[in-house]
C-alpha positions as a LaTeX table, in Angstrom:
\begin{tabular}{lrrr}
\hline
Residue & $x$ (\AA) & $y$ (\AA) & $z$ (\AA) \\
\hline
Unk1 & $-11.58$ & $-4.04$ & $-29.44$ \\
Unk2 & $-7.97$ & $-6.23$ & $-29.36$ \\
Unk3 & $-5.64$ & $-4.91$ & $-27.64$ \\
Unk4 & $-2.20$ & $-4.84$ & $-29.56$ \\
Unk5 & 0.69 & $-4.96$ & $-27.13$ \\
Unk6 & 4.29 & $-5.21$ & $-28.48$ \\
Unk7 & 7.24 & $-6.31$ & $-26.14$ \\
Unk8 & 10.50 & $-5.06$ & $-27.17$ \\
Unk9 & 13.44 & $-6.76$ & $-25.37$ \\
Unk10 & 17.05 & $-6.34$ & $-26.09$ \\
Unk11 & 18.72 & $-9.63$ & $-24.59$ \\
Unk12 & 21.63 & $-8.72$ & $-22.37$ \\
Unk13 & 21.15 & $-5.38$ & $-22.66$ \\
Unk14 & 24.62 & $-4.45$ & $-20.48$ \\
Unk15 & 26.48 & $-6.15$ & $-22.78$ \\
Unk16 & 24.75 & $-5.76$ & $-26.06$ \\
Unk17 & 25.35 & $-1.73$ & $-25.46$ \\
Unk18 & 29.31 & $-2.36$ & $-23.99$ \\
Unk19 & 29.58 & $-4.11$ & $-27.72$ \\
Unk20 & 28.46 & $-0.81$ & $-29.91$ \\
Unk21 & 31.26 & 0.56 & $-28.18$ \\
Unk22 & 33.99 & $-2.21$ & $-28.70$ \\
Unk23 & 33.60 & $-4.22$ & $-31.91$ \\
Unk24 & 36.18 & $-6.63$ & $-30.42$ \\
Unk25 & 33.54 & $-7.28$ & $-27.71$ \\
Unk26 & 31.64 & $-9.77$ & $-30.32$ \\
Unk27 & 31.64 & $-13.27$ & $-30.24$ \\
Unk28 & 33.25 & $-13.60$ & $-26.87$ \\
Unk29 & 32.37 & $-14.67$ & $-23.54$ \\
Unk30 & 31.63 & $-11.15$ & $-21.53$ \\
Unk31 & 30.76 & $-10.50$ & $-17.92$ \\
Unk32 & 29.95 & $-7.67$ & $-16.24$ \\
Unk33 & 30.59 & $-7.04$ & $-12.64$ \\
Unk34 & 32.40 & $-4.76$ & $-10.22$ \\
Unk35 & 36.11 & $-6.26$ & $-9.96$ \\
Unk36 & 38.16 & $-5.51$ & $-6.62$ \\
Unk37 & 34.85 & $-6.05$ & $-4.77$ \\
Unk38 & 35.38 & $-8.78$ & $-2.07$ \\
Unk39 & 31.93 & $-9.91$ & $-2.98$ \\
Unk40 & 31.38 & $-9.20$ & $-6.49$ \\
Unk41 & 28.52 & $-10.43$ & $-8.77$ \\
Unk42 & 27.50 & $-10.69$ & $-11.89$ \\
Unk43 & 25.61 & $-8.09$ & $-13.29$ \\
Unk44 & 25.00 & $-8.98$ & $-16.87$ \\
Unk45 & 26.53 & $-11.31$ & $-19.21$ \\
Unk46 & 26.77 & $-12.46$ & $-22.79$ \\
Unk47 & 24.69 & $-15.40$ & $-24.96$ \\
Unk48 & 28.52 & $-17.45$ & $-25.02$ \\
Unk49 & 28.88 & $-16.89$ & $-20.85$ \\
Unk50 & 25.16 & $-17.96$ & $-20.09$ \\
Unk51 & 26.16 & $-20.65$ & $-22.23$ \\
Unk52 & 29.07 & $-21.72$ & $-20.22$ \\
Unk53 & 27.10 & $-21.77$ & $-16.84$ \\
Unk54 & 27.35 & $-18.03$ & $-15.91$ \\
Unk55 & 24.29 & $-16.86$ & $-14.07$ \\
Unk56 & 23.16 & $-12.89$ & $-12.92$ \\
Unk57 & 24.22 & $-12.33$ & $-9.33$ \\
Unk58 & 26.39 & $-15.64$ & $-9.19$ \\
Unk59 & 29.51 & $-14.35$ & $-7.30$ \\
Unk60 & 32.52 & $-13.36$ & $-10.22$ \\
Unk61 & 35.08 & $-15.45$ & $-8.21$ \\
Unk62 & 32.77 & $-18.58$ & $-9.16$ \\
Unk63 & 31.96 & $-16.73$ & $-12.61$ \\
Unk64 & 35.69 & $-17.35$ & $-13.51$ \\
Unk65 & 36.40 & $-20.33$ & $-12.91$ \\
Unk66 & 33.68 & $-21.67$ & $-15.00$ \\
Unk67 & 34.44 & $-19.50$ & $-17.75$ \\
Unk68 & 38.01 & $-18.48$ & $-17.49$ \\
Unk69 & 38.58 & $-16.55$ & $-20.96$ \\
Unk70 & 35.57 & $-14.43$ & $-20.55$ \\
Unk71 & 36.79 & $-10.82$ & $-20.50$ \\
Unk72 & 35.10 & $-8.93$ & $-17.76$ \\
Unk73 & 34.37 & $-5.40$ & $-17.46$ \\
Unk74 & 32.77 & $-2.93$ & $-14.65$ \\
Unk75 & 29.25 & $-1.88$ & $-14.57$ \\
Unk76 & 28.25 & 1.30 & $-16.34$ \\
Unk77 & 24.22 & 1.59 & $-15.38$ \\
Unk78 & 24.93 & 5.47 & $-16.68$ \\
Unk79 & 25.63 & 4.51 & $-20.06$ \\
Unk80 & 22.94 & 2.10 & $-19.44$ \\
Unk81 & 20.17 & 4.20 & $-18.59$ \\
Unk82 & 20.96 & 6.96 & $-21.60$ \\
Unk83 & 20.79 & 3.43 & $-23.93$ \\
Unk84 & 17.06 & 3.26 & $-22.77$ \\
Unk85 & 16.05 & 6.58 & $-22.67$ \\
Unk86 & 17.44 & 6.39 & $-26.48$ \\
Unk87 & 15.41 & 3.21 & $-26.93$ \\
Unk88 & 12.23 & 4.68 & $-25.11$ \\
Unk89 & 12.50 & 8.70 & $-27.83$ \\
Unk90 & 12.63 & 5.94 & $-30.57$ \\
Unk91 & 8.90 & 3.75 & $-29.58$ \\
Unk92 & 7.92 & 7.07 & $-28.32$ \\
Unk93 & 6.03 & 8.37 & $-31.66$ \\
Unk94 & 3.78 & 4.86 & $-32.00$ \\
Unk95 & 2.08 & 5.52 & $-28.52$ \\
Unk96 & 1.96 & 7.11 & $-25.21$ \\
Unk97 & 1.19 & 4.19 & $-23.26$ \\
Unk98 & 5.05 & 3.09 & $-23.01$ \\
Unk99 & 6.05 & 1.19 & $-20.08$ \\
Unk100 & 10.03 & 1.22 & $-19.79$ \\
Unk101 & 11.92 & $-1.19$ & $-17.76$ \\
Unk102 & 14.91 & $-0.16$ & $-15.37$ \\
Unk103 & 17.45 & 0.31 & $-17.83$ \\
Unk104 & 17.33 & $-3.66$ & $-18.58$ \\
Unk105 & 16.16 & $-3.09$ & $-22.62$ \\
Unk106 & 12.41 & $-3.79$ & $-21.91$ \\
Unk107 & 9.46 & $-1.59$ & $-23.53$ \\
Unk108 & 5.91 & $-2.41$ & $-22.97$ \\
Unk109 & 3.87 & $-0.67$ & $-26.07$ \\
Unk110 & $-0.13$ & $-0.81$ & $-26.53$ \\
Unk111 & $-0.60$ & 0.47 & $-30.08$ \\
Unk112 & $-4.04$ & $-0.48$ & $-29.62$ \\
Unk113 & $-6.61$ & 1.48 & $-32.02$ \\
Unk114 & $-3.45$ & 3.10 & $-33.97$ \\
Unk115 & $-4.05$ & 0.80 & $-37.38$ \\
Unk116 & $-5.77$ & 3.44 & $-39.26$ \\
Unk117 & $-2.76$ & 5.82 & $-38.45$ \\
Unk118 & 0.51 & 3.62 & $-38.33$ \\
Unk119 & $-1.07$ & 0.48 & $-40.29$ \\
Unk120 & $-1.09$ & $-3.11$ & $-39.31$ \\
Unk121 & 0.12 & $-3.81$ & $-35.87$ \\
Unk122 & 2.92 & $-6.62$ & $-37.39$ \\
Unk123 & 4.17 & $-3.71$ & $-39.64$ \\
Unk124 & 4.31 & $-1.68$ & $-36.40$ \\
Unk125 & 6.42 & $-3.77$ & $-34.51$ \\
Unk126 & 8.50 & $-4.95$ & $-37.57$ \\
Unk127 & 9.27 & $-1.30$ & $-38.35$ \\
Unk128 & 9.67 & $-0.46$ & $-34.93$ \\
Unk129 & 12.32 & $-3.28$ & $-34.38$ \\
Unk130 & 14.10 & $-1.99$ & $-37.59$ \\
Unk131 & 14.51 & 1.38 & $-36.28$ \\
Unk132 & 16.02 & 0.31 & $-32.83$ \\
Unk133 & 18.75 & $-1.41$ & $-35.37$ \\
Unk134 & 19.54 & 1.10 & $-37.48$ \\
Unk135 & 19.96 & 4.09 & $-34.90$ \\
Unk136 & 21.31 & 2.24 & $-32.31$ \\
Unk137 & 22.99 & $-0.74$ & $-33.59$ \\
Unk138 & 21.09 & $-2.97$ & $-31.23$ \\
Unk139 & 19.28 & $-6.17$ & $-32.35$ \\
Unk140 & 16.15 & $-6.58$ & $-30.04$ \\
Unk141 & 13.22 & $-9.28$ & $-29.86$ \\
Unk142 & 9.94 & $-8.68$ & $-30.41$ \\
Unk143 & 6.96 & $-10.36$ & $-30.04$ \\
Unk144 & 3.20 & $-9.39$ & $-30.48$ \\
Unk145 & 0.20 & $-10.60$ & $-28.45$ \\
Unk146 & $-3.34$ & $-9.44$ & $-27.22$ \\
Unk147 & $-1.74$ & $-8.47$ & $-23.47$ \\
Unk148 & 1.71 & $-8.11$ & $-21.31$ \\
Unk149 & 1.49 & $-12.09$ & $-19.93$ \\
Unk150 & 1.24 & $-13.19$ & $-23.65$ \\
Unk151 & 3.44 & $-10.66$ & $-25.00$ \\
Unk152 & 6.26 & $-10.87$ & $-22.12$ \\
Unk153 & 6.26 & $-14.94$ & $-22.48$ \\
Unk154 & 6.50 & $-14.87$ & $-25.83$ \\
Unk155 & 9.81 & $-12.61$ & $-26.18$ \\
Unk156 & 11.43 & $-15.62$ & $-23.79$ \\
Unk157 & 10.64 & $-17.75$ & $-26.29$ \\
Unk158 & 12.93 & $-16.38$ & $-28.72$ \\
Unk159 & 15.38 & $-15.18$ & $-26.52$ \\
Unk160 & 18.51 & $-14.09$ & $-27.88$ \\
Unk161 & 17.10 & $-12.88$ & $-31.27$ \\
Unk162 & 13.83 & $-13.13$ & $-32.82$ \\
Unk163 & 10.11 & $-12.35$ & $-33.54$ \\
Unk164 & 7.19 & $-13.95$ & $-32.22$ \\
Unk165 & 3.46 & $-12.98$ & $-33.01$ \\
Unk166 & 0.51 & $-14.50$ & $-30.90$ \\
Unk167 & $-3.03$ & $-13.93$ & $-32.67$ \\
Unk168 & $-5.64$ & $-12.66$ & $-30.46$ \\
Unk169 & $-7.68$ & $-16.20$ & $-28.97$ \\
Unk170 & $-4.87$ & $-18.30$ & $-29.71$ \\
Unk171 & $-3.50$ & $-17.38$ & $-26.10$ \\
Unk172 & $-4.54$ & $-20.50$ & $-24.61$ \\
Unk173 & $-3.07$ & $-22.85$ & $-27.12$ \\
Unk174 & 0.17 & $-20.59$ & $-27.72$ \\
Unk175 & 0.85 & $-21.21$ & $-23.40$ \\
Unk176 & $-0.08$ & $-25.22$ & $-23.30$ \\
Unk177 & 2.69 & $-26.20$ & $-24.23$ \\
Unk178 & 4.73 & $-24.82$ & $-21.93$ \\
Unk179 & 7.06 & $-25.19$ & $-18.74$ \\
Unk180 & 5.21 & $-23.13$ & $-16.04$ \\
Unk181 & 8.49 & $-21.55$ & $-14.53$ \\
Unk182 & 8.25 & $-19.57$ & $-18.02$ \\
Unk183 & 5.06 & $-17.90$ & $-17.20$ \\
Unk184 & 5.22 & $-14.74$ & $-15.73$ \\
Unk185 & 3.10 & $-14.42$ & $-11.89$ \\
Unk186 & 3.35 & $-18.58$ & $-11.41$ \\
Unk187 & 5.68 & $-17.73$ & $-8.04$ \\
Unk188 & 8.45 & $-20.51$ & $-7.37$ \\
Unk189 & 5.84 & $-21.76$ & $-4.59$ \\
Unk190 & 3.16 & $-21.77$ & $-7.01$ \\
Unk191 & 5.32 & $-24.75$ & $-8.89$ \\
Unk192 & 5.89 & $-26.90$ & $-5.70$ \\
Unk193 & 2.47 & $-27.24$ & $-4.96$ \\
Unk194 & 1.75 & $-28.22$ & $-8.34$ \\
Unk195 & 5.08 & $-30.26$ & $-8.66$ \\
Unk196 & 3.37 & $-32.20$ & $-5.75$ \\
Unk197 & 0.89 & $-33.29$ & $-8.52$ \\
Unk198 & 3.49 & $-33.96$ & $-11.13$ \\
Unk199 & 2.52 & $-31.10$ & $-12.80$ \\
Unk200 & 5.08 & $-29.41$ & $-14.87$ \\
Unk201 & 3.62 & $-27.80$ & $-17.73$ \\
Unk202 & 0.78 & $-25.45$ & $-18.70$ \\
Unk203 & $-1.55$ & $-27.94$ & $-20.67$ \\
Unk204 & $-1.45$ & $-30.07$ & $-17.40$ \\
Unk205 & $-2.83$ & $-27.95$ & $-15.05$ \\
Unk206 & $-5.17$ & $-26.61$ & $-17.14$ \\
Unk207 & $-6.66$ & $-30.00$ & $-16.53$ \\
Unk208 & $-7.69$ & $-28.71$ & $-13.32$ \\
Unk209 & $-11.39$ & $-28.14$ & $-12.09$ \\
Unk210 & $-11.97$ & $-24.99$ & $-10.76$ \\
Unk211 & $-12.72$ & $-26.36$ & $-7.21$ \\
Unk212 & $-9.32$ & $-28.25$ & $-7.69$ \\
Unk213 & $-7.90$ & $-25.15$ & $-8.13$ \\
Unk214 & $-9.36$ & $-23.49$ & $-5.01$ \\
Unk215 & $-8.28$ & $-26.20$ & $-3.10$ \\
Unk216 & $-4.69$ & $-25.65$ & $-3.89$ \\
Unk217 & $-4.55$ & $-22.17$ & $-4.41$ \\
Unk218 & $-7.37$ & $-20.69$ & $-2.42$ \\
Unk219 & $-7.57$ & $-16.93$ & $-2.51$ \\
Unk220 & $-5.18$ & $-16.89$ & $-5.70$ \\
Unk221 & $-7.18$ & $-19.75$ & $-8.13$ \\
Unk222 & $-8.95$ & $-17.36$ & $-10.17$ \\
Unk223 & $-5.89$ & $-15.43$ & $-10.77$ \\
Unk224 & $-3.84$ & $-19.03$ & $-11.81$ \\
Unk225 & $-6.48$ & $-20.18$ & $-13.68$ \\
Unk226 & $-6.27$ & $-16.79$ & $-15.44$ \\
Unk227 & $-2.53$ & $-16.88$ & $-16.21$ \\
Unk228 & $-2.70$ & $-20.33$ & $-16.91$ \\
Unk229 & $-5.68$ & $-19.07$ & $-20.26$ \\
Unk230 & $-3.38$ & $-15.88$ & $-20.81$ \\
Unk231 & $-5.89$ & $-14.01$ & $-19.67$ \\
Unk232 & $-3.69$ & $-10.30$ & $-18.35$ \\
Unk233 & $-6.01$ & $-7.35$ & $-18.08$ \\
Unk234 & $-3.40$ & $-5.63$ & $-16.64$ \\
Unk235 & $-2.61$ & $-2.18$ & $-18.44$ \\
Unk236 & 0.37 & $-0.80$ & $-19.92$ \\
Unk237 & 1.18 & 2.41 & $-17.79$ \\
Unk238 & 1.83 & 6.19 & $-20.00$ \\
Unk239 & 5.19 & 6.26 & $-19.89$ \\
Unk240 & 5.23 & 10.20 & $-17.39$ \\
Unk241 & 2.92 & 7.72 & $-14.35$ \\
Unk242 & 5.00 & 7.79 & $-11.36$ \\
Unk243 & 6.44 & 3.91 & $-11.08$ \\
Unk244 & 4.47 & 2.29 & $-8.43$ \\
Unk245 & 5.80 & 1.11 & $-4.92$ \\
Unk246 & 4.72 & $-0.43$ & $-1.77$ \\
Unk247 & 4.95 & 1.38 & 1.52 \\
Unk248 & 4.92 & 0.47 & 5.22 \\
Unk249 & 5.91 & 2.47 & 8.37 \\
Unk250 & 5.78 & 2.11 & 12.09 \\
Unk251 & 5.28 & 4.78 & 14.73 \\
Unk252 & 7.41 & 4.04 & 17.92 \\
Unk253 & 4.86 & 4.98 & 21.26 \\
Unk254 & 8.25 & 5.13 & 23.05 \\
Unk255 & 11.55 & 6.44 & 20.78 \\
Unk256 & 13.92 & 3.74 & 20.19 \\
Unk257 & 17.89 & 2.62 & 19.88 \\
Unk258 & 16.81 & $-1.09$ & 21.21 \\
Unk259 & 18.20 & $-3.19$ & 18.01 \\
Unk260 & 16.35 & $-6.39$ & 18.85 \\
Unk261 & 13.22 & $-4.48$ & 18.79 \\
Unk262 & 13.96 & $-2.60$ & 15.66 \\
Unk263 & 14.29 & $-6.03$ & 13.74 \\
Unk264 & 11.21 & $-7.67$ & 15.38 \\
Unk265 & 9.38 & $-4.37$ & 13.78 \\
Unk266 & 11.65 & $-4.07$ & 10.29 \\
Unk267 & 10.36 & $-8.13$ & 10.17 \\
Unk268 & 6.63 & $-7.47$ & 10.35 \\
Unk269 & 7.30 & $-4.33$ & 7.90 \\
Unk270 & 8.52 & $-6.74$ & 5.65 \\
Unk271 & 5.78 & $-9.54$ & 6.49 \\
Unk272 & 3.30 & $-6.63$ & 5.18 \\
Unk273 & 5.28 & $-5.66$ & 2.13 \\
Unk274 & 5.81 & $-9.68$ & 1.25 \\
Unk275 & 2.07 & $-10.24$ & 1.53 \\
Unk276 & 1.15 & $-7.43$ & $-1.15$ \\
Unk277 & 3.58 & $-8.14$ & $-3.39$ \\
Unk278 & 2.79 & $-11.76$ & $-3.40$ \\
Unk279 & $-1.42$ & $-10.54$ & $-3.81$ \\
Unk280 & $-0.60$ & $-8.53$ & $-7.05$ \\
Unk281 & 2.06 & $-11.16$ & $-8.09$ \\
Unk282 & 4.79 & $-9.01$ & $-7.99$ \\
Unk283 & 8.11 & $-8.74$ & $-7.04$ \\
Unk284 & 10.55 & $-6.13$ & $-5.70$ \\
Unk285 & 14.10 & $-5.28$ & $-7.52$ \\
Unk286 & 14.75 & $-1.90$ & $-4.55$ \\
Unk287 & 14.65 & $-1.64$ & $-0.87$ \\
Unk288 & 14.52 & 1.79 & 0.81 \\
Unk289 & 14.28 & 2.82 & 4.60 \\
Unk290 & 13.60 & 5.83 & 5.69 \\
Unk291 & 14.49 & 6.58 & 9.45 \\
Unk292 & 13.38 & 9.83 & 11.75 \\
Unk293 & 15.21 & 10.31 & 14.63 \\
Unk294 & 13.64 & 12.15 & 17.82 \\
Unk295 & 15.89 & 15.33 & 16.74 \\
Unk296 & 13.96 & 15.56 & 13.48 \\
Unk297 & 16.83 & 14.37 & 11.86 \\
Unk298 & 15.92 & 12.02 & 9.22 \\
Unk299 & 18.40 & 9.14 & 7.48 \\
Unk300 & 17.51 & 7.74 & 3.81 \\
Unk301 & 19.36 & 4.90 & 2.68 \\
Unk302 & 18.52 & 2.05 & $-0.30$ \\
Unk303 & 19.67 & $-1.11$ & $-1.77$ \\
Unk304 & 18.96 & $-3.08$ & $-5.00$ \\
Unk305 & 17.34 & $-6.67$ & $-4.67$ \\
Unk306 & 18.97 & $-8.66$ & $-7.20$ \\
Unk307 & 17.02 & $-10.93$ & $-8.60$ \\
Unk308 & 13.66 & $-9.09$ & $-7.77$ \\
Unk309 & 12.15 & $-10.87$ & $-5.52$ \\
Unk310 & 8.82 & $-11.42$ & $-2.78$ \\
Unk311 & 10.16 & $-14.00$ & $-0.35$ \\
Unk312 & 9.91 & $-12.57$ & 3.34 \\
Unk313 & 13.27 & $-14.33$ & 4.60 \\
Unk314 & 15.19 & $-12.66$ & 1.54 \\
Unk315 & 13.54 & $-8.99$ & 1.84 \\
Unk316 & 13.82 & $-9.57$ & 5.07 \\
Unk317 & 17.82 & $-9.77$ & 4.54 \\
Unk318 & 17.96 & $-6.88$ & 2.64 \\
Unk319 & 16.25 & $-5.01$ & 4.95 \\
Unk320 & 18.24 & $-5.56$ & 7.65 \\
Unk321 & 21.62 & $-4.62$ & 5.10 \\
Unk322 & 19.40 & $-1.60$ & 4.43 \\
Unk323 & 19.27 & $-0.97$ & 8.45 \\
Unk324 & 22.61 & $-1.03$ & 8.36 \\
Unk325 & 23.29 & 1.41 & 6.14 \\
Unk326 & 20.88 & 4.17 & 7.32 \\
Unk327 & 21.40 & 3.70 & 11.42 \\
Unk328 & 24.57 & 5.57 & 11.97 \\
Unk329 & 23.15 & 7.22 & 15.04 \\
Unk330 & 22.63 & 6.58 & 18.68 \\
Unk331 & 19.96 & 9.17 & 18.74 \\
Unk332 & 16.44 & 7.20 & 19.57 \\
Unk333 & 13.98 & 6.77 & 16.67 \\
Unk334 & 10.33 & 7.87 & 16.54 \\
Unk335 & 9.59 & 6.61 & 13.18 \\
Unk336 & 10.81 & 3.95 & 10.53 \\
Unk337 & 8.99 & 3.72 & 6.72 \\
Unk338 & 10.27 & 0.51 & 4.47 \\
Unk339 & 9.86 & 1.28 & 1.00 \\
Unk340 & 9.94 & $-1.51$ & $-2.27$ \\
Unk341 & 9.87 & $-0.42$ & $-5.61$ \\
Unk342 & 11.07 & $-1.11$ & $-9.15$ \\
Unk343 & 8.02 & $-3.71$ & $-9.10$ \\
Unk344 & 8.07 & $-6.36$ & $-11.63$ \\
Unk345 & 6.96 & $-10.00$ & $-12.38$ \\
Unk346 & 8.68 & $-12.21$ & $-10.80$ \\
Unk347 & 11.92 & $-13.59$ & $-12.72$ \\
Unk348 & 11.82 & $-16.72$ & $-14.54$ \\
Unk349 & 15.44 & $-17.87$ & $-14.36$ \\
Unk350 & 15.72 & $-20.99$ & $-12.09$ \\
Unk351 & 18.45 & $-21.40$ & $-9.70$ \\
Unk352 & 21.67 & $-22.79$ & $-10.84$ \\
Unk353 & 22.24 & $-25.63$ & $-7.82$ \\
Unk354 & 19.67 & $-28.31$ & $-6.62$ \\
Unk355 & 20.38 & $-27.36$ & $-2.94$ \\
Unk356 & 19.52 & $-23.74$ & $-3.28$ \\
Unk357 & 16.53 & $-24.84$ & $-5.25$ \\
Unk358 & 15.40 & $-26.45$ & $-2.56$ \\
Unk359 & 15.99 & $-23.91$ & 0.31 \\
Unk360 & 14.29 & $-21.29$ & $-1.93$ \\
Unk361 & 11.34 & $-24.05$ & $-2.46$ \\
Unk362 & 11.27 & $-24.52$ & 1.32 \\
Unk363 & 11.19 & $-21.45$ & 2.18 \\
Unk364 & 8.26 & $-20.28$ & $-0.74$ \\
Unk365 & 6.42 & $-23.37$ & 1.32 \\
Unk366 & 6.33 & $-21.74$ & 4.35 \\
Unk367 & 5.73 & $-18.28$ & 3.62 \\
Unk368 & 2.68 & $-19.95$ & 1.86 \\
Unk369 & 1.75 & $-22.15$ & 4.76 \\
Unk370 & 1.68 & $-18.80$ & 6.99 \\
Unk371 & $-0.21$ & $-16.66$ & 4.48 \\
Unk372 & $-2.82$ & $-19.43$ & 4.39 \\
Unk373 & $-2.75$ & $-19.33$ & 8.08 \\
Unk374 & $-3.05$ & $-15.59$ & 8.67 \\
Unk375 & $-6.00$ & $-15.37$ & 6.03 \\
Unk376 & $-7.97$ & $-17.68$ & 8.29 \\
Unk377 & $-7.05$ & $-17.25$ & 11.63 \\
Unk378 & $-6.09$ & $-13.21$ & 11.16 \\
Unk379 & $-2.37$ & $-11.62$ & 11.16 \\
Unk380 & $-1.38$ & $-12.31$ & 14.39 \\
Unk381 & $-2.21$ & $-16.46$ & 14.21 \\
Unk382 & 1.51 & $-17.45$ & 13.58 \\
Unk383 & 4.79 & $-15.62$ & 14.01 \\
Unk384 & 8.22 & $-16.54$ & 13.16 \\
Unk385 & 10.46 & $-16.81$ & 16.12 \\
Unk386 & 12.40 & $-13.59$ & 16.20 \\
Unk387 & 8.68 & $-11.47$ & 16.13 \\
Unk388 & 9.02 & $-13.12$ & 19.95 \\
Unk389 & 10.74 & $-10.61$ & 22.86 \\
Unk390 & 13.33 & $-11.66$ & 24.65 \\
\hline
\end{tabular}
C-alpha cells in the first residue's frame, strides 16, 4: 500500500503567531530576538527581513544594520508552544501517527489507509490546511508525497505559502532537478565531496554508479543513493512516543575536579554522540549534561544548539558552555552523562558569508576524514590534539 504523508509547515512560525496578535505586525520587516542581551540573536524573522539579508542566529546588532526599520520584538516560545499544541488538537482527528516539531509549525501526518474514512488524501490535506486557517488565522504550506524526504522537500519548495503534491513513483523525477543542499540527510560534507566533482544538483549525481558511490561515500552510499531516488522508509512517530535522544556517559575510576581532563573526556563524549548522529543523518537542536558529584549530589544543566547541528568542533562548543553551566562545585566528580536531543534533519539554510562557508566545509572535511579513519583502523586510530595529556 502508498503511504500518504502530509507535511504541514507554517513559515516563520514566531512571527506568523506574534501577527494574529498585532494586525499592524503585517507587511513589515519583523525580528525576533532577546534585546539587552550583549550577544543577542535572531530567533525568527519575517518573509520582508529574510528578504533583506536577515538570517536565524545572525547576531541582532548585525540584524539591524542590514535592516534598520524592522521592528523587533522578544521571544515568546510560551505562546509558541500553546500555538502548536493548538495546531497539533486540530490534525489530531485525521491520524494518530502525528509527529510535531519543537514549537517551529511543523506536523508530520501519515493518513495512510484512511481514504475510505476521510476520502482522498488531496481532500485531506486541502481540508486540513483550511482548518488551520480558519481557527487559527495561520496560513501554512502543505505538500503531499509517498514519505517524510519527499514530503519535507517539497514544503521548501513553496516556502512562504503554498501547496505541493508529489504522486507516488514520481519521487525520482520530482528531486532531479534539484540543488542538493535542499535535500534533507545530504550533510554540508556530503556536498564538498561531491562539489569536488562539480556536482551540484540531484539529476547529476544520480549519474553515479553504485561503486562510484561507494568510493566516495563508503559506509553511507546506499543511504545517498537512497535520498538521492526519494526513497525514506523512515516512519512517522504516534504523536504520545517519547522524542528520541542520544546518550553517552563516562565513569571516572578516580573522582575528578582536574578541568583539562574533564574536556579531554566531554570531547570523546561528543566524538561518540557526533558519530551517531551523523550514521542516522541527524542532527541535534539540545545539549544536556548531567554531572554526579562524589557526595551524591547531582547538577543538570542544558543548552539549545541553534541551528541543529552534528559537527564535533561545534557540539563540542556547546558542550563545553554546557560544562560551564552545570560545574559550580569543587566537589570531585564520579560520573558525567552528555545528552542530545530534539533530533532532526539537518537544516538546509546555507551560511550567509563565503568565509564561514568554508570553515564549516573544512571542518565537515575533517570530521569525515577521521570517521573514515576510525571505521578502518578502529576508534582510537586518530585523535584530535586536546584528547592528548599534558
Amino acid at each position: 500500500m502508498d503511504r500518504s504523508i502530509i507535511h504541514i509547515n507554517v513559515a516563520d512560525f514566531a512571527v506568523a503567531v506574534e501577527r494574529v496578535l498585532d494586525r499592524r505586525l503585517d507587511g513589515r520587516p519583523v525580528i525576533i530576538a532577546p534585546q539587552g542581551a550583549a550577544r543577542a540573536v535572531v530567533y525568527d524573522m519575517s518573509e520582508e527581513a529574510f528578504q533583506a539579508g536577515i538570517r536565524k542566529h545572525m547576531p541582532l546588532g548585525r540584524a539591524l544594520r542590514r535592516c534598520r526599520d524592522a521592528r523587533v520584538l522578544l521571544p515568546r516560545p510560551e505562546r509558541y508552544r500553546q500555538a502548536m499544541a493548538r495546531m497539533l488538537k486540530t490534525a489530531l482527528p485525521c491520524s494518530p501517527l502525528i509527529e510535531p516539531g519543537d514549537a517551529d509549525g511543523h506536523l508530520f501526518i501519515d493518513i495512510s489507509g484512511t481514504s475510505r474514512l476521510l476520502g482522498p488524501p488531496v481532500d485531506v490535506a486541502w481540508r486540513l490546511g483550511r482548518h488551520i486557517q480558519k481557527d487559527m488565522d495561520l496560513a501554512p504550506i502543505w505538500s503531499l508525497a509517498a514519505n517524510k524526504l519527499i514530503a519535507k522537500t517539497a514544503s521548501r519548495l513553496v516556502k512562504p505559502l503554498g501547496e505541493y503534491i508529489v504522486e507516488p513513483g514520481d519521487e525520482a523525477a520530482f528531486l532531479a532537478p534539484l540543488p542538493l543542499f535542499l535535500i534533507p540527510g545530504i550533510e554540508a560534507d556530503d556536498r564538498t565531496r561531491l562539489s569536488d566533482f562539480n556536482i551540484h544538483r540531484v539529476f547529476e549525481a544520480g549519474r553515479l554508479t553504485a561503486d562510484q558511490l561507494q568510493t566516495i561515500f563508503g559506509h553511507r552510499a546506499a543511504f545517498i543513493h537512497d535520498r538521492l531516488q526519494g526513497v525514506d522508509p523512515s516512519p512517522v512517530r504516534p504523536v504520545d512516543r517519547p522524542l528520541p535522544k542520544i546518550v553517552e556517559s563516562v565513569e571516572f575510576g578516580d573522582d575528578t575536579n582536574h578541568r583539562p581532563q574533564l574536556e579531554r573526556c566531554l570531547y570523546r563524549l561528543v566524538e561518540r554522540i557526533g558519530r551517531q548522529l551523523r550514521q542516522q543523518s541527524l542532527a541535534a537542536r539540545r545539549m544536556g549534561l548531567i554531572m554526579e558529584h562524589t557526595d551524591g549530589v547531582r547538577r543538570i544543566r542544558q543548552t539549545a544548539a541553534r541551528p541543529a547541528t552534528a559537527n564535533d568542533f561545534t557540539l563540542f562548543t556547546h558542550a563545553l558552555r554546557v560544562l560551564d553551566l552545570a560545574w559550580t562545585r569543587r566537589v570531585r566528580l564520579r560520573r558525567m552523562t552528555l545528552i542530545c536531543d530534539r533530533l532532526t534533519y539537518p537544516p538546509a539554510q546555507r551560511l550567509l558569508f563565503a568565509s564561514e562557508r568554508r570553515r564549516l566545509e573544512k571542518q565537515e572535511q575533517l570530521i569525515a576524514a577521521m570517521d573514515r579513519i576510525r571505521r578502518r583502523f578502529g576508534s582510537q586510530a586518530v585523535n584530535v590534539g586536546r584528547m592528548v595529556a599534558a
